[in-house]
C-alpha positions as CSV (number, residue, x, y, z in Angstrom):
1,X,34.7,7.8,-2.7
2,X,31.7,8.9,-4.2
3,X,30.0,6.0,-6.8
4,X,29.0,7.9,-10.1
5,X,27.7,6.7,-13.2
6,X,29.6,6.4,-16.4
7,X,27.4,8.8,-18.7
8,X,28.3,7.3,-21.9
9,X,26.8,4.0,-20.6
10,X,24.2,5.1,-18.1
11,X,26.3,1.9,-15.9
12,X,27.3,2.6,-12.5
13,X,31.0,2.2,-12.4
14,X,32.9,-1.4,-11.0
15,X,32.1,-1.5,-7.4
16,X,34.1,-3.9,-4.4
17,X,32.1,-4.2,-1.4
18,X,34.4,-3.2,1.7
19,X,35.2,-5.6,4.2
20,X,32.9,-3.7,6.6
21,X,29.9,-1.7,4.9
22,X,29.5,1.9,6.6
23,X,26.4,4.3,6.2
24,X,27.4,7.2,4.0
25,X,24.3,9.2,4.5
26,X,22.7,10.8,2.6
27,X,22.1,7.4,0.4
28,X,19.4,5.6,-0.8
29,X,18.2,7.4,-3.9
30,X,14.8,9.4,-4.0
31,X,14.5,8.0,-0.3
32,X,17.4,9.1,0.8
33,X,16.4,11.5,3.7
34,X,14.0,8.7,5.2
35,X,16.1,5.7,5.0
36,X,18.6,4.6,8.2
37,X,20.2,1.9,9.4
38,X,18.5,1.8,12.9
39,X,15.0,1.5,14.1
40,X,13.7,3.6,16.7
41,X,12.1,6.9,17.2
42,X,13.9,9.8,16.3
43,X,11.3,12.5,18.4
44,X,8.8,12.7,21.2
45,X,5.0,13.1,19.4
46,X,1.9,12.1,20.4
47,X,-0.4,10.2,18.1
48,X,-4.1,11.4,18.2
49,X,-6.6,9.7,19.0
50,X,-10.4,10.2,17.5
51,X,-14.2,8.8,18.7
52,X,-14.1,5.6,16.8
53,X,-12.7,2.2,18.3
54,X,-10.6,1.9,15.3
55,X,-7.3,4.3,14.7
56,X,-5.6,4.0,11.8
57,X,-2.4,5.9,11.0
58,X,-1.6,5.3,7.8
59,X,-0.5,6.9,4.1
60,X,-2.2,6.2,0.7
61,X,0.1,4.4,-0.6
62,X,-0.6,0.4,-1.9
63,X,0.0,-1.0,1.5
64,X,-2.4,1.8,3.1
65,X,-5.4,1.3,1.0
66,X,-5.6,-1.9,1.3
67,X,-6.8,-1.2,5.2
68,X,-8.7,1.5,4.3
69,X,-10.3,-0.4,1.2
70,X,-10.8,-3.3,4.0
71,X,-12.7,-0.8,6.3
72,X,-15.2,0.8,4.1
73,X,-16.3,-2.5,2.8
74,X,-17.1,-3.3,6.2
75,X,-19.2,-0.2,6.3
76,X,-20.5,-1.3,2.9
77,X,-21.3,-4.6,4.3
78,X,-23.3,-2.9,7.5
79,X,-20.5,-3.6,10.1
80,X,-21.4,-0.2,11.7
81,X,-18.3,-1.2,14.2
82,X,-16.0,-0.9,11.5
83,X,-16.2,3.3,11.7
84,X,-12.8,4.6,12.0
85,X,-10.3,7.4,12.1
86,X,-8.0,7.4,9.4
87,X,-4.7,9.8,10.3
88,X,-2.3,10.8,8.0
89,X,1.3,9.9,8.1
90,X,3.8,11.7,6.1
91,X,6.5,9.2,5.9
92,X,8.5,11.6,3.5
93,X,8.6,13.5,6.5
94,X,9.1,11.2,8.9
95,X,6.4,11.3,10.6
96,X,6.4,7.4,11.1
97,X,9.7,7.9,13.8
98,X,7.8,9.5,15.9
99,X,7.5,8.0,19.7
100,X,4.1,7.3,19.4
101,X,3.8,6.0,15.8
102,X,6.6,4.0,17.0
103,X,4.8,2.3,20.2
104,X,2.3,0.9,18.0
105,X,4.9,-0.6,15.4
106,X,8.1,-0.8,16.1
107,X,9.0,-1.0,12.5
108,X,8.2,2.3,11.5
109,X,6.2,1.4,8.4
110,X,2.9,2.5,7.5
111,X,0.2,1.2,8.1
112,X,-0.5,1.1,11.9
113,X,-4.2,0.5,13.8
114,X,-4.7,0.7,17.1
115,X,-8.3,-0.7,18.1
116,X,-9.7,0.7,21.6
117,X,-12.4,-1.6,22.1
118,X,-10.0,-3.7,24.4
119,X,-8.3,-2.0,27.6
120,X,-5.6,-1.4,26.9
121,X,-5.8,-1.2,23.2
122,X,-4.5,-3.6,21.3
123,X,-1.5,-2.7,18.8
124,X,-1.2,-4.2,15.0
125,X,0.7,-3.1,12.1
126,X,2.0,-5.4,9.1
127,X,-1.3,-4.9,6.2
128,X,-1.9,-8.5,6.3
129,X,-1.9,-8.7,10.0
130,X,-4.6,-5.9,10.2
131,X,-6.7,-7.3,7.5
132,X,-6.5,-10.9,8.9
133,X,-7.8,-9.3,12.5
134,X,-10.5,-7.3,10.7
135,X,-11.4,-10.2,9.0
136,X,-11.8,-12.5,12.5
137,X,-13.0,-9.3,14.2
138,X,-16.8,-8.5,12.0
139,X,-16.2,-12.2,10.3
140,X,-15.9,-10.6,7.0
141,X,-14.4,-11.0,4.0
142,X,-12.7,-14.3,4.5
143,X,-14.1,-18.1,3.5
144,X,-15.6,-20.0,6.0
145,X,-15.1,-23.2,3.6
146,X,-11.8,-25.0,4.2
147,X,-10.6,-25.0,0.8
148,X,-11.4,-21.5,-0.2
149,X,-10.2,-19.8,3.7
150,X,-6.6,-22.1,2.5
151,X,-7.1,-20.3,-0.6
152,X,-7.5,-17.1,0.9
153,X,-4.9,-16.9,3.3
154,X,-2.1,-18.2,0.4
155,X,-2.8,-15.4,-1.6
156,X,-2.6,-13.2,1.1
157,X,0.7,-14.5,2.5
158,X,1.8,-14.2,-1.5
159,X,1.3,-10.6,-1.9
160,X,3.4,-10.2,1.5
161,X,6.4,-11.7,0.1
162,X,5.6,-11.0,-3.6
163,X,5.5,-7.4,-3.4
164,X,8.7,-6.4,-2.2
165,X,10.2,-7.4,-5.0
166,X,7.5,-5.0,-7.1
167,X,8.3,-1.6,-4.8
168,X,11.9,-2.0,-2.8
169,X,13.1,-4.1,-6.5
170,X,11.5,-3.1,-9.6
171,X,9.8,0.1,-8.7
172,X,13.0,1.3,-7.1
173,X,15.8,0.1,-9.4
174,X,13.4,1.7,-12.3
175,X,12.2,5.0,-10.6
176,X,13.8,5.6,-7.6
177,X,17.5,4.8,-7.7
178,X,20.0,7.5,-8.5
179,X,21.2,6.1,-11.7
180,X,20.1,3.3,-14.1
181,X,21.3,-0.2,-13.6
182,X,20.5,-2.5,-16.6
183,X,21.4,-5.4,-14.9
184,X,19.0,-4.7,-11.5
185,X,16.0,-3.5,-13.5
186,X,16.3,-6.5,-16.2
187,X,16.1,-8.5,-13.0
188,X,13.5,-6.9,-11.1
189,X,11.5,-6.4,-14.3
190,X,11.1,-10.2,-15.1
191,X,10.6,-11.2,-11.4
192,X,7.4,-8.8,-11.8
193,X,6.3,-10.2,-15.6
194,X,6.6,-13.3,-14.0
195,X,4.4,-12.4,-10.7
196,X,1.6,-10.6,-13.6
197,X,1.7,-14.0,-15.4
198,X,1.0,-16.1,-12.2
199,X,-2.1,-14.0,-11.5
200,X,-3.6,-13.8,-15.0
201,X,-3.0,-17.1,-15.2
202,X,-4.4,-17.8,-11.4
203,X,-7.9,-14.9,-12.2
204,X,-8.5,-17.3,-15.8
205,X,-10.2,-19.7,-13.9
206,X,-10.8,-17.7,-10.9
207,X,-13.3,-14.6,-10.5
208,X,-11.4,-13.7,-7.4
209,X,-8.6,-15.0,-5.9
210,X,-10.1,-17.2,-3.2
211,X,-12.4,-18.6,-6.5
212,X,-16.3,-17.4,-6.1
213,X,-15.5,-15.4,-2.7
214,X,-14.3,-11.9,-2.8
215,X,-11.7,-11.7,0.2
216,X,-9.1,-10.1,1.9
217,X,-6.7,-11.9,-0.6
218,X,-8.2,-9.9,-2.8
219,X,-8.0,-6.0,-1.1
220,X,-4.2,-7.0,0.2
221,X,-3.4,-7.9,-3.8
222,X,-5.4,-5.2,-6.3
223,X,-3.7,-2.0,-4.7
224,X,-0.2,-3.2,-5.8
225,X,-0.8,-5.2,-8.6
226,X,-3.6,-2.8,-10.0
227,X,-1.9,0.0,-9.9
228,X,1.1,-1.6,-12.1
229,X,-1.2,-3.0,-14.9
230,X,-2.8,0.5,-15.2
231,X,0.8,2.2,-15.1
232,X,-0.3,4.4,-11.9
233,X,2.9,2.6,-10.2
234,X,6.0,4.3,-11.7
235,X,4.3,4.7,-15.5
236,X,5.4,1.6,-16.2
237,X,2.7,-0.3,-18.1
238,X,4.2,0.3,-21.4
239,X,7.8,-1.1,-20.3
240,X,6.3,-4.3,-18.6
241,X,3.5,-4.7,-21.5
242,X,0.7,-4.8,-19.4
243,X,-1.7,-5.0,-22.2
244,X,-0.7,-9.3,-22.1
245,X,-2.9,-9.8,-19.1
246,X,-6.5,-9.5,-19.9
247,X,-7.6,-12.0,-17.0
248,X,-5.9,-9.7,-14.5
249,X,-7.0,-6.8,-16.5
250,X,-10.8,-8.0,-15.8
251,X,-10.3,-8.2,-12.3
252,X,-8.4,-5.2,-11.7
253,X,-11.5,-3.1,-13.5
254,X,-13.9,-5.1,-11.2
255,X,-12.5,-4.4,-8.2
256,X,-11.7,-0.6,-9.0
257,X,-15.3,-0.5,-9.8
258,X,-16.6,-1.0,-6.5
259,X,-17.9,1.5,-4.4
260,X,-15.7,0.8,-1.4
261,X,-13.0,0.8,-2.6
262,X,-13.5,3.7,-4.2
263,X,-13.7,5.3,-1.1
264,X,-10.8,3.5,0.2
265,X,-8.6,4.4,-2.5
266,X,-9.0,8.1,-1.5
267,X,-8.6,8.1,2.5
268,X,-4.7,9.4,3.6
269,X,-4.0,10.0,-0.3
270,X,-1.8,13.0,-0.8
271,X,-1.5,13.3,-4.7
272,X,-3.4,13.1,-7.7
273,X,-6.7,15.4,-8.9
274,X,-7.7,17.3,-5.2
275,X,-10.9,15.6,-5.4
276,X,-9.4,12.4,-4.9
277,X,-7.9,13.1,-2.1
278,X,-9.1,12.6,1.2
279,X,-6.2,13.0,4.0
280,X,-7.6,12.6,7.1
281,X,-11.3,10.3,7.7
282,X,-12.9,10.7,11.0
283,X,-16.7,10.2,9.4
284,X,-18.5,9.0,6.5
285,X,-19.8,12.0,5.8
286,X,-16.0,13.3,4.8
287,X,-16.2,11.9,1.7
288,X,-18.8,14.3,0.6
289,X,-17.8,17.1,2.6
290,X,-14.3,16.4,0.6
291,X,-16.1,16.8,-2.8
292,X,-18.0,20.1,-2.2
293,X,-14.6,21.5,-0.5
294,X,-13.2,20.5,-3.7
295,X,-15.5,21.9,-6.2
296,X,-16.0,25.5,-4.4
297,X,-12.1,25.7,-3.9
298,X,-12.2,25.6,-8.0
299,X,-14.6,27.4,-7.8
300,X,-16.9,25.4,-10.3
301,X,-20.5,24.0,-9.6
302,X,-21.0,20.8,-7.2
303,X,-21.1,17.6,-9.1
């Protein structure tokens, strides 16, 4: 039987799970045609493979940029090794069940890297795995200090939990989901007022998360959390009152100020202004070969 929504309430109507669930496809909301109940690939397809050591296959979405954030501060930081390929994944299309996206993470999730400098490469995906061996790899961007590395690498195993709850809970439940449930977004909506008030309260007496050192705690925490103070995730910095956190405010502005991850924020991105976007990165000099495509396509002047 299908499940509707009572429209003088905007409630779904009683539900009893069955004694055995079943997959009535398509379901799942605004993800509907993506979401399954098995892993695996669904078709044969080759992943390319560019000149750098690096290949990342990936999607600007939070969990993307934080790589690609991670990458050109290394390039920032004049870790010349740290030149990549950046290829786009259209996980609305499915592009992440494909045999070979598949090889490299079984889990079908963006993002993936595949780094060539060993024979035969070597295969990680999970965000905070990548960043953790890019941060071993150049010895970057994570503390050398005990207490700060401990530091560090709690925050980072935080936002790996944590922000499921932000995306698959609230941002679902309040965006996503077919119909409005009071009683799933009321529940997902403090879980992620409480996870704002933990870091404003954490970045009071903290410049960064890790304290003095700007780390991967840091680029693995600022795409998520970032984009929900500024409303960029699912316009929702009016309903979750935002404004209440200046010391996360401070460092959100901070960090989007950088040059790198300016850069970052732009590589696999497929929405927003056309000059932000940057889909596929095989060489620095995309980024400005990006902007002048940009401009001429508008036909304007180069800026």
């Amino acid at each position: 039987m299908t499940n509707t929504a009572d429209a003088s309430t905007n409630q779904p109507p009683g539900y009893a799970p069955p004694k055995v669930w079943q997959w009535q496809a398509p379901n799942g909301g605004a993800f509907a045609g993506i979401n399954r109940p098995v892993s695996g690939a669904t078709h044969e397809k080759t992943l390319p493979v560019g000149k750098h050591p690096l290949q990342l296959y990936s999607m600007g979405t939070p969990n993307g940029v934080k790589v690609t954030i991670m990458l050109e501060e290394l390039l920032a930081a004049g870790h010349s090794g740290a030149e990549y390929d950046a290829w786009l994944i259209q996980i609305g299309e499915g592009d992440q069940f494909a045999s070979g996206f598949v090889e490299i993470n079984p889990n079908s999730k963006i993002p993936a890297l595949a780094d060539h400098s060993t024979n035969p490469p070597m295969h990680y995906f999970e965000s905070g795995s990548i960043l953790f061996h890019l941060a071993e790899k150049f010895g970057a961007f994570l503390p050398t200090s005990p207490r700060a590395r401990a530091a560090a690498m709690n925050w980072l195993f935080w936002q790996m939990g944590a922000a499921p709850y932000i995306g698959g809970g609230f941002g679902h439940f309040y965006s996503y989901a077919p119909f409005k449930i009071e009683y799933a977004i009321d529940r997902f909506a403090m879980e992620a007022k409480r996870q704002l008030h933990l870091l404003d309260t954490h970045l009071a007496s903290n410049a960064f998360m890790a304290g003095d050192d700007y780390s991967i705690a840091d680029m693995a925490i600022w795409p998520w959390y970032g984009a929900l103070l500024r409303g960029d995730a699912y316009g929702a910095a009016d309903f979750l009152s935002t404004h209440e956190y200046a010391n996360l405010a401070r460092w959100v502005d901070a960090i989007g100020a950088r040059p790198a991850v300016k850069r970052g924020r732009m590589v696999n991105r497929t929405f927003g202004a056309p000059e932000t976007q940057l889909r596929e990165r095989h060489d620095a000099s995309d980024f400005e070969t990006n902007r002048e495509d940009k401009v001429i396509a508008r036909g304007g002047d180069r800026i």
